[in-house]
C-alpha positions as CSV (number, residue, x, y, z in Angstrom):
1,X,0.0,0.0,0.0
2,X,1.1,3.5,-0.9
3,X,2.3,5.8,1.9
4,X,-1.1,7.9,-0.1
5,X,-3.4,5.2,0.5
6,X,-2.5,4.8,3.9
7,X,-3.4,7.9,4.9
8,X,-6.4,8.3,2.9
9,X,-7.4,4.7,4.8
10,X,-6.8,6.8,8.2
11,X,-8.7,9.7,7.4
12,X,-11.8,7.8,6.4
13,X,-11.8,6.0,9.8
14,X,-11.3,9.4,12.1
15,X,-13.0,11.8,10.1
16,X,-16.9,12.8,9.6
17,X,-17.8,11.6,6.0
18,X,-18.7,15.2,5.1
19,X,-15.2,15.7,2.5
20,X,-16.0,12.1,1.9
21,X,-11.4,10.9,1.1
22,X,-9.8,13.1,-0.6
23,X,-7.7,11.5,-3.7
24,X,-4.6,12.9,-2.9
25,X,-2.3,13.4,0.4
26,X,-0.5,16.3,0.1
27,X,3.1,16.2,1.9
28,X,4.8,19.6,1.0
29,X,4.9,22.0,-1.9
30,X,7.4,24.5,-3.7
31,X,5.9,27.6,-5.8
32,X,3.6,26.7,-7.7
33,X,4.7,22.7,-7.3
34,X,3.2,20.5,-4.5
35,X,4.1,16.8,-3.9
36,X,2.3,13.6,-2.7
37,X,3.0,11.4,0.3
38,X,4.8,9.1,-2.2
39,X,6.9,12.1,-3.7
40,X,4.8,12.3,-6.7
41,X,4.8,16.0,-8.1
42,X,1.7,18.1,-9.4
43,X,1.1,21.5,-10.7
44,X,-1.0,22.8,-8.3
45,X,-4.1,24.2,-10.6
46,X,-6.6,25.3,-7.4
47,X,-3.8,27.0,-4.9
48,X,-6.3,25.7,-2.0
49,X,-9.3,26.9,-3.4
50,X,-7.8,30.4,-4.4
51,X,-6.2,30.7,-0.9
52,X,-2.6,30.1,-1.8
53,X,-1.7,33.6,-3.2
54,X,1.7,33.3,-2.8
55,X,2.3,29.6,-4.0
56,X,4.2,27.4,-1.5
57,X,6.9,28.1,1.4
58,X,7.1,31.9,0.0
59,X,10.3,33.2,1.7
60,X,8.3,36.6,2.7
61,X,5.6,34.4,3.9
62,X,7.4,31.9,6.1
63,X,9.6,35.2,7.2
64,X,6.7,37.1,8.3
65,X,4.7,34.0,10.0
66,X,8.2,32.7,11.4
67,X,9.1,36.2,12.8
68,X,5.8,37.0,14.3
69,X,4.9,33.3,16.1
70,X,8.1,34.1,17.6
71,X,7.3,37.0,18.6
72,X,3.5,37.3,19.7
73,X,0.9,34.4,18.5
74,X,-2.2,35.6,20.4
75,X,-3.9,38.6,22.3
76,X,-7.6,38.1,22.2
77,X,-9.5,41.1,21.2
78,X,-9.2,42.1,25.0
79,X,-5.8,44.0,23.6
80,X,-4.6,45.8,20.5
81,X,-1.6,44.6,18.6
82,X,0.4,46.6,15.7
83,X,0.2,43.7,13.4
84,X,-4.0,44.2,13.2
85,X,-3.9,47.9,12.6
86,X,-1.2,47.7,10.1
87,X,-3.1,45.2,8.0
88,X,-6.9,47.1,8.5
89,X,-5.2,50.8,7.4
90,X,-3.6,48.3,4.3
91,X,-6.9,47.0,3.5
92,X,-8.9,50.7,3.5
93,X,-6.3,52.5,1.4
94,X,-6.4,49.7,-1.1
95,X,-10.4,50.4,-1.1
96,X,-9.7,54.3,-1.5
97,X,-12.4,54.8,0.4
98,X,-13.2,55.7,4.6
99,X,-14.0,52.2,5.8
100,X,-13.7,50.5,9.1
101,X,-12.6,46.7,9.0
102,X,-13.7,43.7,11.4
103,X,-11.1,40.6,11.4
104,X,-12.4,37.4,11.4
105,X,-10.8,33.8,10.7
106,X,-12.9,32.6,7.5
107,X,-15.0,33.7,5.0
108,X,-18.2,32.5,6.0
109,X,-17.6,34.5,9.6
110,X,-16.5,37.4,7.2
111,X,-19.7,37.4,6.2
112,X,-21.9,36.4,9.3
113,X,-20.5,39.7,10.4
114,X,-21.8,41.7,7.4
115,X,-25.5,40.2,7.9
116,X,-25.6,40.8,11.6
117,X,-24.2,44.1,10.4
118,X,-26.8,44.1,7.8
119,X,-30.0,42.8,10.0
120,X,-29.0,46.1,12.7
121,X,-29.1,48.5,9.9
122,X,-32.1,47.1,8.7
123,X,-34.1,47.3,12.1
124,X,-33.2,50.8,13.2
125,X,-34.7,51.5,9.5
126,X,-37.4,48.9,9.7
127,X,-36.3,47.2,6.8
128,X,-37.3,43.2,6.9
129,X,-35.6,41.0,4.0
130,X,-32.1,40.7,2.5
131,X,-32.0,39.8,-1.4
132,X,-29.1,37.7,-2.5
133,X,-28.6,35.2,-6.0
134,X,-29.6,32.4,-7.0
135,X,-26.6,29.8,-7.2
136,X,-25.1,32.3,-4.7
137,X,-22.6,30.8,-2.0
138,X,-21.6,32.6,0.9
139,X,-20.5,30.1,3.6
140,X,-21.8,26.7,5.6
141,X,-23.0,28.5,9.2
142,X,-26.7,28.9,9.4
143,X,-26.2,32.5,8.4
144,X,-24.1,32.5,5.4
145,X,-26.3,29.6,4.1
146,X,-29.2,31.7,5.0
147,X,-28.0,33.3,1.7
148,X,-26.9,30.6,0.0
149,X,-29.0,30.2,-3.0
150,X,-27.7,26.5,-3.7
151,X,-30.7,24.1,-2.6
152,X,-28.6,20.6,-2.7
153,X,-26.6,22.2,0.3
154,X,-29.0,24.8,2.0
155,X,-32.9,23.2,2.0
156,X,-32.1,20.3,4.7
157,X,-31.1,22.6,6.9
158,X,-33.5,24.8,7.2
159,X,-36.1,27.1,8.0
160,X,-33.3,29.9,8.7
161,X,-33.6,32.8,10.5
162,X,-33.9,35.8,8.4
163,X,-36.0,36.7,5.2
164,X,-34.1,35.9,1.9
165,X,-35.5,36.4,-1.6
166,X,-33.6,34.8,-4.3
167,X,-33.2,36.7,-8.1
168,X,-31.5,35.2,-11.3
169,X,-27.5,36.2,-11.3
170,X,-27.0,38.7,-13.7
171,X,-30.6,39.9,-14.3
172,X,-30.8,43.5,-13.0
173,X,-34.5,43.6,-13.7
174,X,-35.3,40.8,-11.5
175,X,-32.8,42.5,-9.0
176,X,-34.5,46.4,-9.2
177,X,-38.0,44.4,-8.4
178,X,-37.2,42.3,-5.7
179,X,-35.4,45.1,-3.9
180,X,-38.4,47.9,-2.5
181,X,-37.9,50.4,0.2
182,X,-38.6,47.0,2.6
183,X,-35.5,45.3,2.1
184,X,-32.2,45.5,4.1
185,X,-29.2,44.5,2.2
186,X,-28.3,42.9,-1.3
187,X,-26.0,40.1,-1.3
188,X,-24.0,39.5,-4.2
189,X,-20.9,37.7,-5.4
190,X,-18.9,40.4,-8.6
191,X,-18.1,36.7,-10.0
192,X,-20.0,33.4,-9.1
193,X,-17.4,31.1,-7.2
194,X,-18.9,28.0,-6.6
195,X,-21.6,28.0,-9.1
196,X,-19.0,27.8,-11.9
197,X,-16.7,30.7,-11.8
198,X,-19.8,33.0,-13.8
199,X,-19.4,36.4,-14.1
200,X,-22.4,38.4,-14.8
201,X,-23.1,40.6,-17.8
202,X,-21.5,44.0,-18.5
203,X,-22.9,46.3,-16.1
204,X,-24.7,44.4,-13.7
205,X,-22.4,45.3,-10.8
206,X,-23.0,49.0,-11.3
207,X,-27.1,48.5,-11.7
208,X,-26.5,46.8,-8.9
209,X,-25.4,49.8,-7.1
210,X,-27.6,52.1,-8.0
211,X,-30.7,49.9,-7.9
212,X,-29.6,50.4,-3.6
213,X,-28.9,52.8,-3.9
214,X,-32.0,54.3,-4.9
215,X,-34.0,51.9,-2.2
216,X,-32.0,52.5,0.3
217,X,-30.6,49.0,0.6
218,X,-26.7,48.1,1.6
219,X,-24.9,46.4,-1.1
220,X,-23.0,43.8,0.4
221,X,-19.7,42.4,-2.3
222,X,-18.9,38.8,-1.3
223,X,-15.0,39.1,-2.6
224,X,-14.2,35.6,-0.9
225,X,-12.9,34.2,-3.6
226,X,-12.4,37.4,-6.5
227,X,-10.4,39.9,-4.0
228,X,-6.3,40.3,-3.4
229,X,-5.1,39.9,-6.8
230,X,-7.5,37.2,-8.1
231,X,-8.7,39.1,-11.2
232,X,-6.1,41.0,-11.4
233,X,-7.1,43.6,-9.7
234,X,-6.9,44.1,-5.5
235,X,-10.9,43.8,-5.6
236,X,-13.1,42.6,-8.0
237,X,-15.6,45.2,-7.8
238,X,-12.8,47.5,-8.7
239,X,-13.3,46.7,-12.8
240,X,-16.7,47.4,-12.7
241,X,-16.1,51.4,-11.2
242,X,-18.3,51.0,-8.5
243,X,-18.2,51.2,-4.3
244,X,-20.0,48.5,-2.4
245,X,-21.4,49.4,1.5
246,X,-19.4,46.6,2.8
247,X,-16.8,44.2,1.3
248,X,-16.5,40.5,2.7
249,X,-12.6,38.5,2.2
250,X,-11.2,35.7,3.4
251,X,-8.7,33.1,1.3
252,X,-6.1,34.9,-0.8
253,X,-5.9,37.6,1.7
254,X,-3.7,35.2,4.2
255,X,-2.0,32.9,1.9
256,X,-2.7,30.1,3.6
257,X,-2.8,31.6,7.2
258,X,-6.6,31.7,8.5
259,X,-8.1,35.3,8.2
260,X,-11.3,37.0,7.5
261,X,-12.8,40.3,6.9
262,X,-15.7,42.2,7.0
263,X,-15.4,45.9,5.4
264,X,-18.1,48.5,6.1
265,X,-17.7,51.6,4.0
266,X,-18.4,55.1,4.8
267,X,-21.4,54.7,7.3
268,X,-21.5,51.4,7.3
269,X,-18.1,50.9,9.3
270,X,-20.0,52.8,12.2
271,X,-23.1,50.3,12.1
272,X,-22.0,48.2,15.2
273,X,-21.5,49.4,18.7
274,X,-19.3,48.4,21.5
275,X,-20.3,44.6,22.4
276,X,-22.0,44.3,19.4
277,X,-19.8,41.5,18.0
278,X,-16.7,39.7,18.6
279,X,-13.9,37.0,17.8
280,X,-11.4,35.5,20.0
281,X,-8.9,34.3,17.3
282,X,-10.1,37.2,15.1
283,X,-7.1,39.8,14.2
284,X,-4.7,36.8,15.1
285,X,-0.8,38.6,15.0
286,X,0.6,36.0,13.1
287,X,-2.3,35.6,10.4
288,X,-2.0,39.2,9.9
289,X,1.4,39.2,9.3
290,X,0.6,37.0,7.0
291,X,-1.7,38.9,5.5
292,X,0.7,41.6,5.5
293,X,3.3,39.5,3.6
294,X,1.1,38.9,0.8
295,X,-0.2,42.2,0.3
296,X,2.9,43.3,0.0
297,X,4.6,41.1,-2.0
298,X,1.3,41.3,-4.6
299,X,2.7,45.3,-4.6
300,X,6.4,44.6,-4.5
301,X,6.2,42.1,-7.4
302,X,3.9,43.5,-9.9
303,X,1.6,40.7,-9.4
304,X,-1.7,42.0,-10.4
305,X,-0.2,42.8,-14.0
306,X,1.4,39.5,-14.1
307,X,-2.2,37.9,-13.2
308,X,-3.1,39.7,-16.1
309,X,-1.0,38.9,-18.4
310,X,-0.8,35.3,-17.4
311,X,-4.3,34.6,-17.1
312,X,-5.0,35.6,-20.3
313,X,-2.7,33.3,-21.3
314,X,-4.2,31.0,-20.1
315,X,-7.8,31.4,-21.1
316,X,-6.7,31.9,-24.4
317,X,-4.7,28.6,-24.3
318,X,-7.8,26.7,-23.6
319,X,-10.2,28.2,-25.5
320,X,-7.7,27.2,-28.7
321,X,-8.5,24.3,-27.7
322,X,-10.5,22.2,-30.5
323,X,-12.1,19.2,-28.7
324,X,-15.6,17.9,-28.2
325,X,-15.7,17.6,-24.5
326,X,-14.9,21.2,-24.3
327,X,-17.5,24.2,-24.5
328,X,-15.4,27.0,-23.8
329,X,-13.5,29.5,-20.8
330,X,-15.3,32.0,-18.7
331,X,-13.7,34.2,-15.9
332,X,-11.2,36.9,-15.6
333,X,-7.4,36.6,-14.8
334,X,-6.2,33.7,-12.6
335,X,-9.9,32.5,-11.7
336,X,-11.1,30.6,-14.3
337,X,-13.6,27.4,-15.1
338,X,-13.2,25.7,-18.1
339,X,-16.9,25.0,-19.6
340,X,-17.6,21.3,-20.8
341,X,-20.1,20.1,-22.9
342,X,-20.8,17.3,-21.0
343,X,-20.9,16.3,-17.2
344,X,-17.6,14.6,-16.8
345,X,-15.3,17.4,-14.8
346,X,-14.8,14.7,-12.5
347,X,-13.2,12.4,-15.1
348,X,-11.3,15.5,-16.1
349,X,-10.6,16.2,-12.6
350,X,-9.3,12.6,-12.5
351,X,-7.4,12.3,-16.1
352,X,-5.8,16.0,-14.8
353,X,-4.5,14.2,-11.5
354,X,-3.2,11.4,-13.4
355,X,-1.6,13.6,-16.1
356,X,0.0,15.5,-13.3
357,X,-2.2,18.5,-12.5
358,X,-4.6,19.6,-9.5
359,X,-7.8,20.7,-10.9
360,X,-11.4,21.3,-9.2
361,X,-14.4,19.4,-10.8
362,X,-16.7,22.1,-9.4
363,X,-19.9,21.7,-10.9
364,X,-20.8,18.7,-13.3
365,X,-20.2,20.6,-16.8
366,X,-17.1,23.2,-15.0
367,X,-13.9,22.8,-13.9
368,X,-12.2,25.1,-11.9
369,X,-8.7,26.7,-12.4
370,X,-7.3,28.8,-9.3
371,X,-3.6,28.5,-9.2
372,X,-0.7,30.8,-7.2
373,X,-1.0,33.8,-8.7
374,X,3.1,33.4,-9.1
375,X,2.5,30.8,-11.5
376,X,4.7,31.4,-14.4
377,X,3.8,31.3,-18.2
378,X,6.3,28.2,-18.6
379,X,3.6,26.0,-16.1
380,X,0.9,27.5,-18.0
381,X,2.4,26.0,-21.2
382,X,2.9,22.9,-19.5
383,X,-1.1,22.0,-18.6
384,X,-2.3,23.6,-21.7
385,X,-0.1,21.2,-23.6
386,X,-1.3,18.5,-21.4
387,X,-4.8,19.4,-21.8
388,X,-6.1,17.9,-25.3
389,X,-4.7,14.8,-23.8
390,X,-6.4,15.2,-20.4
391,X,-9.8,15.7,-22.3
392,X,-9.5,12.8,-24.4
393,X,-8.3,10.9,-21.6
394,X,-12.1,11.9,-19.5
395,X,-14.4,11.8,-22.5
396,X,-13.4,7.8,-23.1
């Protein structure tokens, strides 16, 4: 037995069934490079489901995380540490904006905060429903998946707490009539992660904003997956010209450290009062030095231009593609889903792993692409010369 299948046999007998085994057992990684318990080596396509900014074992990041465990690991929020402050004033000037920033560990407690920041805005206004997308995902607590517009994941665990009416992604008609002087807060993701990396059509993001505009409603960005760097810019939001109320992150921001946000701009950073809400591990020192580390190595690098450039690389590359299992590329920079015409992106998924590459079979007909954003165009190359074979090897 492999030193791989092994461990996958221990995981299945101590852990909840709710990842089911993963296929592979990851033991270290390099870059862009990660290798299996066996020493088997793989392009890593997903970079931990667009968390890995930096690749793996970044020198700034292992000398920020080393130096700062060293230093100070934990306060509580019962004190202030420099590490917290430095990384909120980051995170407002990269928003241009006033803004006040809550630190949490994840992005579904990123955005718990914004709807308990949401629900108190919309009782001292007597405002009583939220609006968010259908095919939305915002996180697995009760009230992220409160607005969680995926049914196979959200209807067993329900009724929820709060009032959500689901619209059609993209359609700003549907959106201006569900949203009256009655509602609260919009929900809305600038790209659709987990439904299939689907952005929506020119100029929905900005109807978006003035559609709450003119009711009075917050608009809440979900930038879990689409913020630090992602689409090549620091926030999605930022291509489309407009200036959500408050601005959820999590993943990339870290680099593989655990940190959260929740951003509330202009009055909405003075919603909550003293007491109002809270995290013990929130504003950790050392995942903010983290965080720290990959801002600034994003800036230091040129890394949004070289998302840029290299994504478009790489959407081009695959939609050059001439093969019958493949429909087509959607998505913008290094955030991608390559569109099948069939539901097999778990035998892609598979071939991919076989061939050498990490890929994510996330919906039936999509497959999703979220590597380092230090990937270089020479790795690129290498899966889109792999790929015809990777489709052909899934569509047997």
């Amino acid at each position: 037995m492999s030193h791989t299948d092994a461990l996958r046999k221990r995981f299945e007998s101590a852990f909840m069934p709710n990842y089911g085994v993963p296929p592979v057992a990851i033991a270290r990684g390099e870059g862009s490079v990660v290798w299996d318990a066996d020493g088997r080596p793989y392009l890593d396509l997903i970079g931990g489901i667009a968390v890995s900014s930096l690749g793996h074992g970044h020198p700034a990041l292992v000398e920020a995380v080393s130096r700062q465990v060293a230093t100070l690991a934990h306060t509580s929020n019962l004190f202030l540490h420099e590490p917290e402050v430095l990384l909120a004033e980051r995170l407002v000037g990269l928003l241009r904006a006033p803004a006040r920033v809550f630190l949490a560990n994840s992005g579904t407690e990123a955005n718990e905060a914004a709807l308990k920041l949401a629900i108190k805005y919309g009782k001292s206004r007597g405002r009583s429903y939220f609006v968010a997308a259908e095919m939305g995902f915002h996180g697995r607590t009760l009230g992220a998946l409160s607005l969680t517009g995926k049914p196979a994941i959200r209807d067993q665990f329900g009724p929820f707490p709060i009032d959500v009416r689901f619209v059609p992604y993209g359609d700003a008609d549907a959106l201006k009539n569900a949203v009256t002087d009655d509602c609260a807060a919009v929900f809305l993701e600038p790209t659709q992660g987990e439904a299939g990396v689907v952005p929506p059509p020119d100029g929905y993001f900005r109807a978006a904003r003035e559609i709450c505009s003119a009711a009075g409603a917050l608009l809440i960005a979900d930038e879990i997956q689409s913020a630090i760097g992602r689409t090549g810019h620091w926030f999605a939001h930022q291509a489309d010209g407009v200036l959500p109320d408050v601005v959820t992150l999590a993943k990339g921001l870290g680099g593989g450290m655990p940190i959260g946000a929740c951003i509330g701009i202009g009055e909405a950073g003075t919603i909550f009062d003293k007491g109002d809400h809270g995290s013990t591990f929130g504003g950790n020192p050392v995942s903010c030095a983290a965080a720290l580390a990959v801002l600034g190595t994003i800036e230091r690098d040129g890394l949004l231009e070289h998302v840029t450039t290299v994504g478009r690389r790489l959407a081009e590359g695959i939609a050059a593609v001439d093969h019958p299992l493949l429909a087509g590329v959607r998505g913008r920079g290094l955030w991608l889903a390559a569109v099948l015409t069939a539901g097999r992106s778990a035998q892609v998924q598979a071939a991919a792993q076989e061939a050498g590459f990490l890929v994510n079979a996330l919906q039936p007909d999509a497959v999703r692409l979220a590597p380092p954003l230090v990937i270089t165009t020479s790795e690129v190359e290498s899966f889109l010369d792999a790929l015809p074979g990777i489709l052909e090897a899934a569509n047997e």
